[in-house]
PDBQT receptor file of N, H, CA, C and O in Angstrom, charges set to zero:
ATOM      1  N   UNK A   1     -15.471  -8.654  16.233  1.00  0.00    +0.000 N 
ATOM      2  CA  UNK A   1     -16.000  -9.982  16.333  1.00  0.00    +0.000 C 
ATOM      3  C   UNK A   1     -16.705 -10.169  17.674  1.00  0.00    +0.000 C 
ATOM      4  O   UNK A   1     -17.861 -10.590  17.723  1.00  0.00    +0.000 OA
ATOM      5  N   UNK A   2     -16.101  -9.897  18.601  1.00  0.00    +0.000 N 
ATOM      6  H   UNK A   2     -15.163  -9.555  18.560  1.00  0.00    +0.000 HD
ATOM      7  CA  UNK A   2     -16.370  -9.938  20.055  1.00  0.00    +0.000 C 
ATOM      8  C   UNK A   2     -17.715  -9.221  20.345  1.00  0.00    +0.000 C 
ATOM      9  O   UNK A   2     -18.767  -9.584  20.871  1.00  0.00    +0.000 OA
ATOM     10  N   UNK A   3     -17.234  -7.958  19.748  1.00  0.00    +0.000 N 
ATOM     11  H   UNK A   3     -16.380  -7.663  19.321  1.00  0.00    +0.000 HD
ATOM     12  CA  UNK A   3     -18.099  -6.608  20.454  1.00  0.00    +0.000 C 
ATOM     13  C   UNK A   3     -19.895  -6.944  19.178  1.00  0.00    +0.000 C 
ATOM     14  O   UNK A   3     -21.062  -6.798  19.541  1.00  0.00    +0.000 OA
ATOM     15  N   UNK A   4     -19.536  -7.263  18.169  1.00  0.00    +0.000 N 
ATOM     16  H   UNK A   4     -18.588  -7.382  17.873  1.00  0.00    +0.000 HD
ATOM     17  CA  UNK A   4     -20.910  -7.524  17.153  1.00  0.00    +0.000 C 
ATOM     18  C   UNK A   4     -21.394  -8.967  17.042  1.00  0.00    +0.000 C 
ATOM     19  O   UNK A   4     -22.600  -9.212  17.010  1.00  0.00    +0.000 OA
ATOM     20  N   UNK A   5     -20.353 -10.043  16.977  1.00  0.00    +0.000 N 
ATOM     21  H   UNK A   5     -19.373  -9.844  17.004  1.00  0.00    +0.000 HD
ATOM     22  CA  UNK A   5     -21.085 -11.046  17.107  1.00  0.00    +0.000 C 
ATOM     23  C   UNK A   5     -21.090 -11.564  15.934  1.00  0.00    +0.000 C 
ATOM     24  O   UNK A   5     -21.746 -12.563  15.639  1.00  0.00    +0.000 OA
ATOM     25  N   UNK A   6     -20.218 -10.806  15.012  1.00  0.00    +0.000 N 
ATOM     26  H   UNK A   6     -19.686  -9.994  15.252  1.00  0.00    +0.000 HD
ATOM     27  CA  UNK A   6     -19.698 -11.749  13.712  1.00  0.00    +0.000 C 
ATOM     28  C   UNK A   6     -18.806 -12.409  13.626  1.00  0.00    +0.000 C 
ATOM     29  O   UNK A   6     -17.968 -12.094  14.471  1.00  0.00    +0.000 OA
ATOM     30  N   UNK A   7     -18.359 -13.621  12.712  1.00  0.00    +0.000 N 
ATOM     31  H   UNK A   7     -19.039 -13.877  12.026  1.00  0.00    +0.000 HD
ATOM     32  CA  UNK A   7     -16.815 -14.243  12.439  1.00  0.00    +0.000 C 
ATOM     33  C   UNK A   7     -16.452 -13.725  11.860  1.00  0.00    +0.000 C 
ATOM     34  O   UNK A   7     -16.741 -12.852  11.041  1.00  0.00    +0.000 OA
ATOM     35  N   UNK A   8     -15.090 -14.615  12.511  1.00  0.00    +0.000 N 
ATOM     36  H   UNK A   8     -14.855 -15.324  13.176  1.00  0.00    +0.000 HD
ATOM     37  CA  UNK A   8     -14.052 -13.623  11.394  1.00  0.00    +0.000 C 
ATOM     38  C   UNK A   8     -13.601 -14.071  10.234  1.00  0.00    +0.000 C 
ATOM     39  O   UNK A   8     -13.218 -15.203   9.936  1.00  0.00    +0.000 OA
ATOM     40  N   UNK A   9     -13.712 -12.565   9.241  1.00  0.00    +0.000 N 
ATOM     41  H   UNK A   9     -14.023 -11.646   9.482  1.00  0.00    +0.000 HD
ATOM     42  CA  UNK A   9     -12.980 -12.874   7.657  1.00  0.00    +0.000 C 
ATOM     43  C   UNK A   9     -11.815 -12.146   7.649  1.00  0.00    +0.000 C 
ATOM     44  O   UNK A   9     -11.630 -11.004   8.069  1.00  0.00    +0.000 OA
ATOM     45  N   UNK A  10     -10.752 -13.204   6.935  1.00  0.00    +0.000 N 
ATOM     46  H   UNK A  10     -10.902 -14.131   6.594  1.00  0.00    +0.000 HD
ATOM     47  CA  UNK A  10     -10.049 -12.548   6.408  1.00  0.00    +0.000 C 
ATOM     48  C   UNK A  10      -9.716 -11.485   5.384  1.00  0.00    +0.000 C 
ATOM     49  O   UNK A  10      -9.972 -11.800   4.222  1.00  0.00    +0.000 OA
ATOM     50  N   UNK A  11      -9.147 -10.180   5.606  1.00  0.00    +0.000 N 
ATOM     51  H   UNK A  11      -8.939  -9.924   6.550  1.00  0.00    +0.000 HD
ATOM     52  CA  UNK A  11      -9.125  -9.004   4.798  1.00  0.00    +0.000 C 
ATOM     53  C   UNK A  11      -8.367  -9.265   3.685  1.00  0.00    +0.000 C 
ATOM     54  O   UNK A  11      -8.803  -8.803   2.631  1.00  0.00    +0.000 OA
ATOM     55  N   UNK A  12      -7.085 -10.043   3.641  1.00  0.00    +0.000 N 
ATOM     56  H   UNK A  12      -6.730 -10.418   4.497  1.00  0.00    +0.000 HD
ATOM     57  CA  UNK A  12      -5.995 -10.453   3.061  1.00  0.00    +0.000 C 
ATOM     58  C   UNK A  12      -4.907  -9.824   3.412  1.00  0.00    +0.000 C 
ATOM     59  O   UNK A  12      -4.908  -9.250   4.501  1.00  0.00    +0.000 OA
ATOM     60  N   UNK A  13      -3.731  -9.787   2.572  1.00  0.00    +0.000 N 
ATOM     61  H   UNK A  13      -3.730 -10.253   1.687  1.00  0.00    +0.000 HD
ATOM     62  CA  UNK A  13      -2.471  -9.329   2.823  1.00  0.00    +0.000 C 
ATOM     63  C   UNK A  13      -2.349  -8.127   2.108  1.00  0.00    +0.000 C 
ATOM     64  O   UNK A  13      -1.442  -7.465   2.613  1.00  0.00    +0.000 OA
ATOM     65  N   UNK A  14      -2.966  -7.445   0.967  1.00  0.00    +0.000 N 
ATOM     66  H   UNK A  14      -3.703  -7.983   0.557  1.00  0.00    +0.000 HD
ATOM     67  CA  UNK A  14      -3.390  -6.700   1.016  1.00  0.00    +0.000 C 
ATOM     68  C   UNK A  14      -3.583  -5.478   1.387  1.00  0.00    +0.000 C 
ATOM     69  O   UNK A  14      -2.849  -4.491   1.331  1.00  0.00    +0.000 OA
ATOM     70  N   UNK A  15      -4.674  -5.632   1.787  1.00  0.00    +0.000 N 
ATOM     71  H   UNK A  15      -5.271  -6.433   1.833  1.00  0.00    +0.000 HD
ATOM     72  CA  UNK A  15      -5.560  -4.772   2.916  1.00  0.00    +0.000 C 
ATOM     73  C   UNK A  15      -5.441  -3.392   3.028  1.00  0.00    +0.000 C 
ATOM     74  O   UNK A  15      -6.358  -2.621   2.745  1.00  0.00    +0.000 OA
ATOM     75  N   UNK A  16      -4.080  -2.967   3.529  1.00  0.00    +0.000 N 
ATOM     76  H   UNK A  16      -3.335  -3.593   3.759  1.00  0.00    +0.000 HD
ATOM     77  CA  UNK A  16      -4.212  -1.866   4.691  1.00  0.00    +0.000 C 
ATOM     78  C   UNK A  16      -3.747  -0.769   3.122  1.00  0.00    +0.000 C 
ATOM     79  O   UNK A  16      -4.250   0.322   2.852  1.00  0.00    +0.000 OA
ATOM     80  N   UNK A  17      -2.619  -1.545   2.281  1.00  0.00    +0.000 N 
ATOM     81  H   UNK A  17      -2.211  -2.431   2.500  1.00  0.00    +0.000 HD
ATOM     82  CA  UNK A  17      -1.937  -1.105   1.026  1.00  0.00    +0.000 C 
ATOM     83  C   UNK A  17      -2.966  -0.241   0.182  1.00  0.00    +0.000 C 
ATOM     84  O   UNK A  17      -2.772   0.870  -0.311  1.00  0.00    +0.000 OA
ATOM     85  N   UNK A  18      -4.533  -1.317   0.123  1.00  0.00    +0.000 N 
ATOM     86  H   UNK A  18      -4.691  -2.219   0.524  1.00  0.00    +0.000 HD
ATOM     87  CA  UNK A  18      -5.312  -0.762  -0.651  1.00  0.00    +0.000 C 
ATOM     88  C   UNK A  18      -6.573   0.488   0.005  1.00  0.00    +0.000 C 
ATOM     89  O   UNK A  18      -7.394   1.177  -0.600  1.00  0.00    +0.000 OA
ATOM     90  N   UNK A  19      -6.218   0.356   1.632  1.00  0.00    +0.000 N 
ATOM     91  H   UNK A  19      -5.551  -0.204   2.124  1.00  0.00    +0.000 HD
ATOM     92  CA  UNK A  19      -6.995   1.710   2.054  1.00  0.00    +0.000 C 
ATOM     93  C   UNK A  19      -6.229   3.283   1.615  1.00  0.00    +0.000 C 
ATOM     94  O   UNK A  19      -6.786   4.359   1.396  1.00  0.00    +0.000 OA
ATOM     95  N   UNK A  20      -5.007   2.996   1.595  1.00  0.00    +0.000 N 
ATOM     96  H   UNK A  20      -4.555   2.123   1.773  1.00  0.00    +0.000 HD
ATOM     97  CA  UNK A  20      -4.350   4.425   1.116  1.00  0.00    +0.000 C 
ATOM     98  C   UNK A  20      -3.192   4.095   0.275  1.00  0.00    +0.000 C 
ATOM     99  O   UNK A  20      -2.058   3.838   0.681  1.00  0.00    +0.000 OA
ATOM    100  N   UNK A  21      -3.540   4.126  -0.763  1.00  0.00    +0.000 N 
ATOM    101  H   UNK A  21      -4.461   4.334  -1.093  1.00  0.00    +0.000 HD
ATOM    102  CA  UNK A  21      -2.336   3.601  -1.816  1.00  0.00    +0.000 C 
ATOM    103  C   UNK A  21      -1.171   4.477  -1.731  1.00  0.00    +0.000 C 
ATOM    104  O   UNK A  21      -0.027   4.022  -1.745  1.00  0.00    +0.000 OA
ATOM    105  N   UNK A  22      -1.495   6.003  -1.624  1.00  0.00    +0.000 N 
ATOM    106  H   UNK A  22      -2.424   6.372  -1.613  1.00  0.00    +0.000 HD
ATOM    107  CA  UNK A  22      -0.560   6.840  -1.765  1.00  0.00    +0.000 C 
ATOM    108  C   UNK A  22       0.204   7.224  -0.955  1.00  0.00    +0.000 C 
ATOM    109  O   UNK A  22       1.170   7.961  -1.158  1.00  0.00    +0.000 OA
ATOM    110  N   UNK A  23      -0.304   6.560   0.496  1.00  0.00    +0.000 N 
ATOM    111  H   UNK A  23      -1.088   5.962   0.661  1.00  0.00    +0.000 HD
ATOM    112  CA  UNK A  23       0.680   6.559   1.797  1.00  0.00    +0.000 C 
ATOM    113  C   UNK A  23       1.721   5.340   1.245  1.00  0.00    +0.000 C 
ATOM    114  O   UNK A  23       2.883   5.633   0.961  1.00  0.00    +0.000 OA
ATOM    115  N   UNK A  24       1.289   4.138   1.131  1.00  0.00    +0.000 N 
ATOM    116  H   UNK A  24       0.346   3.899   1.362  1.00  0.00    +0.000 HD
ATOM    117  CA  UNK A  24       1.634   3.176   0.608  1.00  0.00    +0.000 C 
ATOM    118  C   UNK A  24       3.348   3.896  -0.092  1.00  0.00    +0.000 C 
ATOM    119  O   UNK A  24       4.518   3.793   0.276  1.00  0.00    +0.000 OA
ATOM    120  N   UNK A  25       2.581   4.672  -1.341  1.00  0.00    +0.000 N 
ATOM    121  H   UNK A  25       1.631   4.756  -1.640  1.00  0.00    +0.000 HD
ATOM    122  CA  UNK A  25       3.668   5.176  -2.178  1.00  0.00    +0.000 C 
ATOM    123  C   UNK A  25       4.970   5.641  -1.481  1.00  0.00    +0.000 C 
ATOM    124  O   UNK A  25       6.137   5.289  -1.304  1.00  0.00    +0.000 OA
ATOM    125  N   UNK A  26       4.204   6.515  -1.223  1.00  0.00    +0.000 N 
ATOM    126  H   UNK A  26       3.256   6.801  -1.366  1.00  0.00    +0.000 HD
ATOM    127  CA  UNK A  26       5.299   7.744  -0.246  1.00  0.00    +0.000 C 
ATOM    128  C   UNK A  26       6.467   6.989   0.595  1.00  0.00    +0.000 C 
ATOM    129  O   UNK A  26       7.683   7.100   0.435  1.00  0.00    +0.000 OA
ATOM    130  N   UNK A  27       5.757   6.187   1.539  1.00  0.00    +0.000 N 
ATOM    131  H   UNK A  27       4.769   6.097   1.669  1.00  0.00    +0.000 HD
ATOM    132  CA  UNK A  27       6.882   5.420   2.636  1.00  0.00    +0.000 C 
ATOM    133  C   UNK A  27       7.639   4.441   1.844  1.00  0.00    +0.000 C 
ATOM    134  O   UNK A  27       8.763   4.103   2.216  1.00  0.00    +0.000 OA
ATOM    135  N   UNK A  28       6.993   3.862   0.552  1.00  0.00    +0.000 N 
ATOM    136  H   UNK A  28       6.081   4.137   0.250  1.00  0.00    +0.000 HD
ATOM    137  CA  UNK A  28       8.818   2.956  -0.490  1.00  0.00    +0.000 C 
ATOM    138  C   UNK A  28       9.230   4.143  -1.178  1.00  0.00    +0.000 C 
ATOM    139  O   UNK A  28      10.126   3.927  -1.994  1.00  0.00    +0.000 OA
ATOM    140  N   UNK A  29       8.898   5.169  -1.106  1.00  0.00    +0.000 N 
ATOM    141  H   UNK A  29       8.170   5.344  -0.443  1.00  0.00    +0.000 HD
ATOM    142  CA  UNK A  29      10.175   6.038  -2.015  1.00  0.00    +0.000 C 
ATOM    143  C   UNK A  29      10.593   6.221  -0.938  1.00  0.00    +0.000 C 
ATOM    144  O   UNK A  29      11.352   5.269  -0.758  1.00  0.00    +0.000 OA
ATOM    145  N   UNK A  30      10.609   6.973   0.131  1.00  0.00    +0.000 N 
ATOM    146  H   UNK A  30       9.993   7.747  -0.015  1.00  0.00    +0.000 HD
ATOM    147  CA  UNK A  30      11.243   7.432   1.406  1.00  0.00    +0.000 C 
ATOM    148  C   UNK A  30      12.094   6.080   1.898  1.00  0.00    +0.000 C 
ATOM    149  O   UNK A  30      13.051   6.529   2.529  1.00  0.00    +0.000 OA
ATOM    150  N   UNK A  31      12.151   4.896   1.889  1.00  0.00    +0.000 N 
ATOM    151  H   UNK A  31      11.374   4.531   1.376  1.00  0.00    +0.000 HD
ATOM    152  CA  UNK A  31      12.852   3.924   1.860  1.00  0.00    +0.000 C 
ATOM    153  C   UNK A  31      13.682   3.773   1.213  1.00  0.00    +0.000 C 
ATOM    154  O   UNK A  31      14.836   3.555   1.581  1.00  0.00    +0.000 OA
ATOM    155  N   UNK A  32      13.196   3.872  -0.173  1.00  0.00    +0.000 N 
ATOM    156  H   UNK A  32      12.258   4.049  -0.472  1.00  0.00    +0.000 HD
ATOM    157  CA  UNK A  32      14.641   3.471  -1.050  1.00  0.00    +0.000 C 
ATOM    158  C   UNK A  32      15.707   4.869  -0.799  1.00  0.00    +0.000 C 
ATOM    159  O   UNK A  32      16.898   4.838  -0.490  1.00  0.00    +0.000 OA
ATOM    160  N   UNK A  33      14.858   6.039  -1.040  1.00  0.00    +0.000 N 
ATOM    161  H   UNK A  33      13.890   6.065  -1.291  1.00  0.00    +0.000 HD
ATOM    162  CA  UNK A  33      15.487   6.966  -0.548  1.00  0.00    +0.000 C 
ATOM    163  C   UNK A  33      16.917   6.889   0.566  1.00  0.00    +0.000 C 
ATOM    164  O   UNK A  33      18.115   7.148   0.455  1.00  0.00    +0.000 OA
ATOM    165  N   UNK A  34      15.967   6.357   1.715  1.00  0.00    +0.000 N 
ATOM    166  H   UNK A  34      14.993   6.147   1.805  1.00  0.00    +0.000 HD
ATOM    167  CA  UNK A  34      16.671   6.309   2.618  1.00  0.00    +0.000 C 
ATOM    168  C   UNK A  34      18.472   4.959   2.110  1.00  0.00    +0.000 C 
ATOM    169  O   UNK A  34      19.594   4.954   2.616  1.00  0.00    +0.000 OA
ATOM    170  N   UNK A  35      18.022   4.291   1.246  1.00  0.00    +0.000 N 
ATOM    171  H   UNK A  35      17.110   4.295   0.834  1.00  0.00    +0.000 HD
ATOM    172  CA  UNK A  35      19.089   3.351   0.721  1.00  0.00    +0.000 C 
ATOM    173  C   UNK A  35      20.168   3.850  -0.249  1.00  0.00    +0.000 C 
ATOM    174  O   UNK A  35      21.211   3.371  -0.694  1.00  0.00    +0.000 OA
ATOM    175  N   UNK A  36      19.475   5.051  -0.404  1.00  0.00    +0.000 N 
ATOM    176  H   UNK A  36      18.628   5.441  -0.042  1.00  0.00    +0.000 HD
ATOM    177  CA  UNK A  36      20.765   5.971  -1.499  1.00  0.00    +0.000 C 
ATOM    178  C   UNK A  36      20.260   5.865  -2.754  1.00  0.00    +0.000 C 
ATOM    179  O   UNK A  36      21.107   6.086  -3.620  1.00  0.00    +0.000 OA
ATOM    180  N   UNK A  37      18.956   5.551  -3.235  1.00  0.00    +0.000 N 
ATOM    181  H   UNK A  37      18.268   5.371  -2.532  1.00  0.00    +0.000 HD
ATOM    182  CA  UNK A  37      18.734   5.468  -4.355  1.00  0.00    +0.000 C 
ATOM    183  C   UNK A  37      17.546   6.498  -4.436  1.00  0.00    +0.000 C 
ATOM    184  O   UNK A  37      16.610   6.625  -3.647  1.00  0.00    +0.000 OA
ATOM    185  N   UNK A  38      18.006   7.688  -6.380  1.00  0.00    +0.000 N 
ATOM    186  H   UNK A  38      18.767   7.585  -7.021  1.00  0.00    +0.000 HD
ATOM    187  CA  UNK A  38      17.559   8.944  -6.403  1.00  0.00    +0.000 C 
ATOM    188  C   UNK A  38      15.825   8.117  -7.281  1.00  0.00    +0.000 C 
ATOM    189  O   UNK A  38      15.766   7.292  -8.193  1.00  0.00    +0.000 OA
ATOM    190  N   UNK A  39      14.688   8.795  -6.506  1.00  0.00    +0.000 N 
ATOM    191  H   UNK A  39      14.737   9.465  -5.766  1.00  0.00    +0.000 HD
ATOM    192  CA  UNK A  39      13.915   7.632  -7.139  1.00  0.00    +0.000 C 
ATOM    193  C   UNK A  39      12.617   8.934  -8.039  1.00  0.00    +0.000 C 
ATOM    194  O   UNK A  39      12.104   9.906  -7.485  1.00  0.00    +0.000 OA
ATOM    195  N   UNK A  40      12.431   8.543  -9.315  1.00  0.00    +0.000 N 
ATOM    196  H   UNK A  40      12.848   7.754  -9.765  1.00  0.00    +0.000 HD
ATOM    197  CA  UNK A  40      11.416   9.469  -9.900  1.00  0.00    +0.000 C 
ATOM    198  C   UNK A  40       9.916   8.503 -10.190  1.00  0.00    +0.000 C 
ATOM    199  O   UNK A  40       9.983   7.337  -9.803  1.00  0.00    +0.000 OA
ATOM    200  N   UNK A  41       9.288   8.718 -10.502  1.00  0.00    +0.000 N 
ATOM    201  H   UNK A  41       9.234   9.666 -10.817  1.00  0.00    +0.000 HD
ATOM    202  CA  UNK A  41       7.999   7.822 -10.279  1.00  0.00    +0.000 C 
ATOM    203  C   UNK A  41       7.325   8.481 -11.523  1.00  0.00    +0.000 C 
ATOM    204  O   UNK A  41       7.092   9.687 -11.609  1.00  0.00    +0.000 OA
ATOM    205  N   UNK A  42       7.042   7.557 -12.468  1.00  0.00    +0.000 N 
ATOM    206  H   UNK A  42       7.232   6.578 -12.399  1.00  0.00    +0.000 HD
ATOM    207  CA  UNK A  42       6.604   7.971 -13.578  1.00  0.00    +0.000 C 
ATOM    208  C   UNK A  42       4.878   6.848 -13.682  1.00  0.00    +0.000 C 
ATOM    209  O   UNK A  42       4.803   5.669 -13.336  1.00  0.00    +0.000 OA
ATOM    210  N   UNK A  43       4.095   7.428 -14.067  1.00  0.00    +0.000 N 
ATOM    211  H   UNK A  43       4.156   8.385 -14.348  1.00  0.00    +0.000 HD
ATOM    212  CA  UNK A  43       2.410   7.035 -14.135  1.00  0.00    +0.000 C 
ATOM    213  C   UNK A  43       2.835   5.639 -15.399  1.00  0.00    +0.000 C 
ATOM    214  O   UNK A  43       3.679   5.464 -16.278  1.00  0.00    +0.000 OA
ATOM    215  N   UNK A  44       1.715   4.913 -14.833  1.00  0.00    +0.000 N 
ATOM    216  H   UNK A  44       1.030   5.055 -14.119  1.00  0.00    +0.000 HD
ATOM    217  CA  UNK A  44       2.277   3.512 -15.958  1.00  0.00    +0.000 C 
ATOM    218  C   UNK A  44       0.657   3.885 -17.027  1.00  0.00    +0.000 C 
ATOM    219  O   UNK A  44      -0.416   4.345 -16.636  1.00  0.00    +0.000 OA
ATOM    220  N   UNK A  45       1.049   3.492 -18.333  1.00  0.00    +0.000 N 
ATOM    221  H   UNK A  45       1.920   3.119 -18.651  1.00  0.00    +0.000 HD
ATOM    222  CA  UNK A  45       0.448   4.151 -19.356  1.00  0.00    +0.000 C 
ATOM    223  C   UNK A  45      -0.625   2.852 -19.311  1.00  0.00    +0.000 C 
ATOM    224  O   UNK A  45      -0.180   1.707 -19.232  1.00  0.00    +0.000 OA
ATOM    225  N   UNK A  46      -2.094   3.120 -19.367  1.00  0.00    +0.000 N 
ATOM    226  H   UNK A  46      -2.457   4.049 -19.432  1.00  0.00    +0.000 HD
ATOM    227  CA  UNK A  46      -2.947   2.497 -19.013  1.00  0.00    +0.000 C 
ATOM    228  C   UNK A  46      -2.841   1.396 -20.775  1.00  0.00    +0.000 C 
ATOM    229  O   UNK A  46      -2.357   1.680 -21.871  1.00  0.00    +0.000 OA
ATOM    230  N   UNK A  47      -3.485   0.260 -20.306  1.00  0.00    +0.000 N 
ATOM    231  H   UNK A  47      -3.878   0.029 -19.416  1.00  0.00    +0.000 HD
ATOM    232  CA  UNK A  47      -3.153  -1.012 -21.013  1.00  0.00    +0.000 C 
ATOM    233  C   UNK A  47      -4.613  -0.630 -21.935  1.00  0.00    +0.000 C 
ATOM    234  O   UNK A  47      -5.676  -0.298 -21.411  1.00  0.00    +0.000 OA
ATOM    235  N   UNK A  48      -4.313  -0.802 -23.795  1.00  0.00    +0.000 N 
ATOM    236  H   UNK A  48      -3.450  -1.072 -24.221  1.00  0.00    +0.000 HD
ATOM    237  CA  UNK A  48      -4.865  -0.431 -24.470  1.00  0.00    +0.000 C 
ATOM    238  C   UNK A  48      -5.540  -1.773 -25.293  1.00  0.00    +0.000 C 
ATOM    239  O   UNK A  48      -6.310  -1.594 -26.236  1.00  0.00    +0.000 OA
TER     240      UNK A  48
């Protein structure tokens, strides 16, 4: 904003989830993990 001279927009809440979804992934299994729960991750069957 400062350095270009644009305002600011909000990205949302969002955001950072949808630059790398699969980091995203990784760190809530490694969480629940970490809670004692054995976690398998199955693909959700695309809506027909």
């Amino acid at each position: 904003m400062l350095k270009d001279g644009r305002e600011y927009a909000e990205l949302g809440a969002d955001y950072l989830e949808q630059l790398d979804p699969q980091r995203v992934t990784r760190c809530l299994v490694k969480r629940l993990q970490r809670l004692g729960y054995d976690v398998t991750l199955t693909p959700e069957k695309a809506a027909a």
